[in-house]
Structure formats: structure tokens, C-alpha cells
N, C-alpha and C positions, 0 to 999 in steps of 0.2 A: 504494500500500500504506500501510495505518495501521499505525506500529511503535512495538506495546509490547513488547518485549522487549527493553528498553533495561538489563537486568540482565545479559543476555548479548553485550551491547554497544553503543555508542554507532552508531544507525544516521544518522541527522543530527548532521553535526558543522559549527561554525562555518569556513565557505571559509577561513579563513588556515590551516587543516592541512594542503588538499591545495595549497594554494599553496605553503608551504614544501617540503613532501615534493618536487615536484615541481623547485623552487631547489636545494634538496639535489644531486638525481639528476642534473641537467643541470649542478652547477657544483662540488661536493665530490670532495675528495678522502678519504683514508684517515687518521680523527682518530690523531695520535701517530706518525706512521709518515713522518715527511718535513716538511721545512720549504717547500715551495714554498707559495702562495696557497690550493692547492685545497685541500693538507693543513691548514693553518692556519684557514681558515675554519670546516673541520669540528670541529677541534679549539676552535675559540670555540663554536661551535653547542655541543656537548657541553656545555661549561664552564659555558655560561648556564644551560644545561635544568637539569644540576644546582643548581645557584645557584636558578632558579626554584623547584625543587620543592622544595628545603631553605624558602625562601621559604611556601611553599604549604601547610606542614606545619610548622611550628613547630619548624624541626630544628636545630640551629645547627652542625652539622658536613657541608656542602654535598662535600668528598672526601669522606664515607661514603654520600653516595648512589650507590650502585652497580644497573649497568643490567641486566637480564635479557630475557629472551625475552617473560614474562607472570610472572603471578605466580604459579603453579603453580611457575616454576623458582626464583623467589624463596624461596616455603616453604620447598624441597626445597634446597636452599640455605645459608636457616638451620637449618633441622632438623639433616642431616645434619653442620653443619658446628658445630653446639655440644655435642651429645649422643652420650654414651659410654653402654656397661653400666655396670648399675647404677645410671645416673643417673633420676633422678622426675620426671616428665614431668606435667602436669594440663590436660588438654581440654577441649571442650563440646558438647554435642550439635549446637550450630550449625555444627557445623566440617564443611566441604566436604571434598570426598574428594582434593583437593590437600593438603590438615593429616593426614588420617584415614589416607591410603592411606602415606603416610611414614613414621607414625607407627605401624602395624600392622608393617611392615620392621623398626624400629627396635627395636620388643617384641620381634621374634622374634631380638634381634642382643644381647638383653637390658636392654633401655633400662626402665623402670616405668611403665607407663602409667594413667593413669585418669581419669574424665570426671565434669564437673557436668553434669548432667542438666538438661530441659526436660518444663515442666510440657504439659498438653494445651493451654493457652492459647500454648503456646513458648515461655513466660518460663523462665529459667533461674532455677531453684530456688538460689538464692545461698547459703543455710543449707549449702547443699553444698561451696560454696567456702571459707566458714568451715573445714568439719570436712576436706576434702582436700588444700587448699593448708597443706603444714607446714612447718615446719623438717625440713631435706633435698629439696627440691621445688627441683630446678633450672629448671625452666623450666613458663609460665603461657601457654597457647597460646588467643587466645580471639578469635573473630569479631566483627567492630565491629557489621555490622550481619546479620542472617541473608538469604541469600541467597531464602530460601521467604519467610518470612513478612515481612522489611523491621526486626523487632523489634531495638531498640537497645544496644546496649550502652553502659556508664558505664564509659569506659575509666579514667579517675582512679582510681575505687574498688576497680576489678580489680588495675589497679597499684599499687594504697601496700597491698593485702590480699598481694598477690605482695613487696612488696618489704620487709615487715614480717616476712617467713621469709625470707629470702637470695635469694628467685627472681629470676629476669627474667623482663617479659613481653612476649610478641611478639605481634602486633595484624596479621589479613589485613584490609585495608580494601579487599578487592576491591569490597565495593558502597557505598565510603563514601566512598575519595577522589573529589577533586573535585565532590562533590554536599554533604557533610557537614562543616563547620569541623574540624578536626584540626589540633592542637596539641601532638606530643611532648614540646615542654617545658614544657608545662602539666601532660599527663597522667600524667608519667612515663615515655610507653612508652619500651624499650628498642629493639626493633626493629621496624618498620615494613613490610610488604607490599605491593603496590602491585600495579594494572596498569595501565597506557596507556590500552586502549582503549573502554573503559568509562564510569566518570561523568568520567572527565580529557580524554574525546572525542577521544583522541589516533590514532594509527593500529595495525592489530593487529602481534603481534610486537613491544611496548614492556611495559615492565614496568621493577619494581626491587624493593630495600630500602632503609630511612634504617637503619643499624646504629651503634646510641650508642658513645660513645666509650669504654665500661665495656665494653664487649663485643668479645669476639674470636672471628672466625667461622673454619674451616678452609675454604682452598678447596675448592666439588665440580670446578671444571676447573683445569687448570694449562696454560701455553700462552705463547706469546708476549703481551709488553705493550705492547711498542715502545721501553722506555725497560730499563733494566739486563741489556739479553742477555747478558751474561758470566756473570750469579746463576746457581748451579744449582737454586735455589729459587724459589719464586714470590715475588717481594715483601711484603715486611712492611708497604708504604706502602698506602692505601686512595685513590684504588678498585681498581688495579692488584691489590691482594692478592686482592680477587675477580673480577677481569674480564680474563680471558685470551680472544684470539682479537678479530679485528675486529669493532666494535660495529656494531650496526645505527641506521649515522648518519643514513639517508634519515628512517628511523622517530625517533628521536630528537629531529630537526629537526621533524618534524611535532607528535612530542609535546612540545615547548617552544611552538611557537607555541597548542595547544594549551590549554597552564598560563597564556602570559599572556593568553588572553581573558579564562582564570576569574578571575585574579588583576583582571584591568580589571574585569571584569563584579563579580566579587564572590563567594564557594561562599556567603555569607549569603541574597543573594540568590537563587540558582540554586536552593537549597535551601527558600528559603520559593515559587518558583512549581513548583517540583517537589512538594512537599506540598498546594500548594493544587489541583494538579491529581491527585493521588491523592482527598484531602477529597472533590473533586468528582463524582471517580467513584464514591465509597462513595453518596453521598448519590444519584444516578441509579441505580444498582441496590439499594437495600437493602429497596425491596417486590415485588423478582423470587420467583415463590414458586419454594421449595427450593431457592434459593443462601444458602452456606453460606462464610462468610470465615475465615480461619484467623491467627491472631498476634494480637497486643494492638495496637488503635488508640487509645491512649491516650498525650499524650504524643508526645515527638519520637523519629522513625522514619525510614527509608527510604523510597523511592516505589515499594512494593512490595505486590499485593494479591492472595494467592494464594486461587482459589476454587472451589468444586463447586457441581454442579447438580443437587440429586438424586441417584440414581444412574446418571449419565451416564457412561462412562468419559472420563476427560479428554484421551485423545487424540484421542476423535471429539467433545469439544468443540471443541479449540482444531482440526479437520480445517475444522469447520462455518464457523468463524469467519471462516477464512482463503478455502475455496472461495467462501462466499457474500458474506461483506464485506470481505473485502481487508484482516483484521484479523491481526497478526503476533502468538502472545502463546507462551507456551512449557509443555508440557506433560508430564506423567511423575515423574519423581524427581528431579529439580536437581540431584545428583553428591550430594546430601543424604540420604542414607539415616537415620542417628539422628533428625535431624530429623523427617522421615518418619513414624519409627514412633512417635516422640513426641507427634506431633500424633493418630497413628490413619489415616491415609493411604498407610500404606506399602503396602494392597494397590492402591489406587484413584489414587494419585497426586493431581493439582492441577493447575487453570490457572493459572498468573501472569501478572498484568499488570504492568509496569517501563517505567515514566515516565521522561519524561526533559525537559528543558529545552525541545526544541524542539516537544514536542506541544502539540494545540490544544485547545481547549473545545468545537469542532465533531465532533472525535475521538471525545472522551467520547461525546458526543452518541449516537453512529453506536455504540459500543462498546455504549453500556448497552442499543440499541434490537435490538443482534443478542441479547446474552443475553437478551433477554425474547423474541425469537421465537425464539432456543433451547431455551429452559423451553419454549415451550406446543408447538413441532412435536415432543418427547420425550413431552410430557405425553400427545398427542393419537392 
């Protein structure tokens, strides 16, 4: 199988993943919960991954990396856990229905909700964020990169625009870590996103948030931590104030060994041959007749290339792809609805194609040769 769908997750991942994962299960114990070897071990495995990703991310408060399931629990997480009625909320059309679907709850719980909009090209009409983001705008929720179209976000400018009215802003890098340099304390962000298993290659079921030290989140679970049982509350210390119930250490350990490939390897790197292989594929199909690309490629992006053929429905494109060449790509709506109807595709959906580290040039090859005899057996 050729897998692009490397936006819905890392399907080659570098062997030291499942090697750790695997160290884990046969030799960990329960991180926090006991001083014997097996406990201890886990409890360093944890310690470093955080240590790493703070590393990884420009974060300099390595206990506020706090672990979740993915990053759907991460959003719902901080969403839930900063915002009250009455409080002003400011979105984007890019936002995944992990930000959208929280945040339609929290309107109706009386939270202020409203969105900078995307122009037909996806660009987010920024003029917007000037006139939306005010004084009383608690919180600045906005996707690093779009999941549909790859389109980038200038997280700096979003931040000091957010942070010039009192907001915070909080940053999903579901399709940005580990593939896209990120620097919290460069950018500003306040709170950070994350998931494992994606451009971080990690294994599924990892995720997190970096949460600044400006910021105080309420727990969504309460639970055991291993360490102050007497409290009748959840602790005040981080990460323990958001991470009740036993972590998932096998996955953890996977995602640490993970982080230090990219951190060896380089996200500079990973990031300039992940672009050079999206480049490559624009330039192998762009005299396909009636394929039709979607986002702005101009400029630094995502390895993300969402596209129509005609009027082909995209699900019996990317059907064609996969029964005839063994090609993986992903089709319909991405959990992206605004986005969608921004672009003009919300009846007709998209194919994506989502690069990743370990695809080839022979790939491409074989990808752009199926959508050209997709266009002509539609054509014909």
C-alpha cells in the first residue's frame, strides 16, 4: 500500500517506536505508583518524554506538559477547563470539529462565540481578527496548520494580536507538530495541542498540552495521582492537576523515543523533505485536465494537497485509487465543515493527499499516473 494519508496519521514510523513500546510492555511498571525498578523506570520514561517534548516545542515548563489520550481530549480539556458564561471566545474556520464541537456546548452553556472566517482561496481573512479579537476576548483558539488544505498559520502575529487585548491563545498543532519548527516561547503561544500519532510518529492513544505558566486550567477528570491521597482535591501541582488515573506508559515510551528521532533527525529537516515531496507532486499533476487544488501554495505550508477531479464524487475517487493502485488518500469532509463550505466543497467534499517523511519519489510517480487515468476513465 502507498500511504498518503499521513494527516490522519503516521503510517511509517521510524523502528525505535515499536521497539520501545514493546521495552515498555514486557519491562514497566505503573509511573508514580511504587518504588520498585519497574515503577521507577516508567516513571523516568514519562519524565524524559516530557523533558523531550518541552525540548521539541520551545516550552520551558517541561511539568506542564500534561498527557492525554489525543488531542481531541487535549482541546476539550482546555476549553472546558478555562471558559465560563459570558466569557468571548474567537475561532476560525480552520478549526476541526475537536475546537468546533466544544465550543458549540460551551455557547449553549453561554460562553461568546465567534469566528475569522476563510476566504475561497482558505486564507483566513485576518482584517477579521483585527475587528473580532477585543478587549474582553478571553481566549484566541486558532489552527496552526489546516487540516484540508495544509494553509499556515503565523502563530506570533495571532499571539501578540491576542495578547494586545488580554486574551490567551491556544494553538491545535495536530498537523504541525513534529513536521513544523514550533517555538512557544518564541510565538507567544499560551497553550499548546498536540497529538502523538501523527507528524510526532508516535503511537495512537498519545497526545497532550504544553499549558504556560500564566495559565490555569480546571480539571475535566479528577482521580487518583499516586502522590497526595489524603487531598480531597485534585492537586494544584502540574501535571498531576490535570492527569488523574494511570497514564498510558507503553504509548508514552513509544512517543518519547519517537520525539528523539525528530529531535536527532531535525523537524527542519523532516519539514523541508516533506515539502519537497508535496512540490513534487503539485508539479506531476498540474496538466491533469479538471483537477482542481484547493489552499494557497505559496509560501510555507503543510504536506497537504486537497483535490477534485471534475465532477467526480471524491469518495469514488479516492475508492478508484485505493482498489486499482494500492493508493491510501482520504476523502469527504475532514471533521472540517467551515472549512468546507469556505472553500465551496461542502457539497462535493475532497481528496487529500498527506505526506509524510517516509514516502518516496517513486510514490508520487505511481500517484500522479493513477489520477491521470482517473480523469480520462471518468472522462470516457
Amino acid at each position: 500500500m502507498i500511504y498518503f494519508n499521513c494527516a490522519a496519521t503516521s503510517f511509517q514510523r521510524p523502528p525505535c517506536v515499536a521497539e520501545a513500546v514493546l521495552r515498555a510492555m514486557n519491562g514497566f511498571g505503573n509511573a508514580s505508583r511504587g518504588t520498585a525498578e519497574a515503577e521507577l523506570d516508567a516513571s523516568r520514561s514519562v519524565f524524559r518524554t516530557r523533558k523531550e517534548l518541552a525540548e521539541l516545542f520551545g516550552f520551558d515548563a517541561p511539568e506542564r506538559v500534561v498527557f492525554t489520550a489525543n488531542v481531541t481530549e487535549a482541546l476539550n480539556m482546555a476549553l472546558f477547563g478555562l471558559l465560563n458564561p459570558g466569557d468571548r471566545v474567537v475561532a476560525t474556520d480552520w478549526d476541526h470539529n475537536s475546537v468546533l464541537r466544544p465550543l458549540y456546548q460551551l455557547e449553549l452553556k453561554g460562553v461568546q462565540l465567534d469566528f475569522i472566517h476563510a476566504d475561497r482561496s482558505g486564507n483566513l481573512i485576518l482584517e477579521e481578527a483585527q475587528e473580532k479579537i477585543t478587549e474582553g476576548t478571553k481566549l484566541v483558539v486558532c489552527t496552526h496548520a489546516s487540516n484540508l488544505t495544509g494553509n499556515l498559520l503565523h502563530l506570533k502575529k495571532m499571539a501578540e494580536l491576542a495578547h494586545r487585548h488580554g486574551a490567551l491563545l491556544l494553538a491545535d498543532a495536530a498537523q504541525t507538530a513534529g513536521t513544523i519548527p514550533i517555538s512557544m516561547r518564541d510565538a507567544g503561544v499560551d497553550i499548546l495541542c498536540f497529538t502523538g500519532h501523527k507528524g510526532l510518529m508516535g503511537p495512537q492513544g498519545t497526545g497532550g498540552l504544553c499549558v504556560g505558566r500564566n495559565v490555569e486550567i480546571r480539571p475535566l477528570v479528577l482521580g487518583g495521582t499516586g502522590v497526595q491521597s489524603y487531598l480531597e482535591r485534585q492537586p494544584d501541582e502540574y501535571p498531576t492537576h490535570l492527569e488523574a488515573g494511570t497514564l498510558n506508559g507503553h504509548g508514552i515510551a513509544g512517543l518519547g523515543a519517537a520525539v528523539r528521532f525528530i529531535l536527532d533527525t531535525g523537524v527542519e529537516n523532516i519539514h523541508h523533505r516533506e515539502m519537497k515531496l508535496m512540490r513534487g507532486f503539485l508539479d506531476r499533476i498540474q496538466n491533469i485536465p479538471g483537477l482542481r487544488t484547493y489552499g494557497n501554495f505559496h509560501g510555507d505550508r503543510a504536506a497537504i494537497v486537497a483535490l477534485n477531479i471534475g465532477d467526480i464524487p471524491s469518495p469514488d475517487a479516492a475508492d478508484f485509487l485505493m482498489e486499482k493502485y494500492g493508493i491510501a488518500t482520504r476523502a469527504g469532509a475532514h471533521c472540517a465543515p467551515r472549512m468546507h463550505r469556505a472553500l465551496g466543497t461542502d457539497k462535493t467534499g475532497a481528496v487529500r493527499f498527506s505526506f509524510g517523511y517516509f514516502n518516496t519519489e517513486e510514490e508520487l510517480d505511481i500517484a500522479a499516473e493513477a489520477l491521470r487515468k482517473l480523469a480520462e476513465t471518468w472522462s470516457s
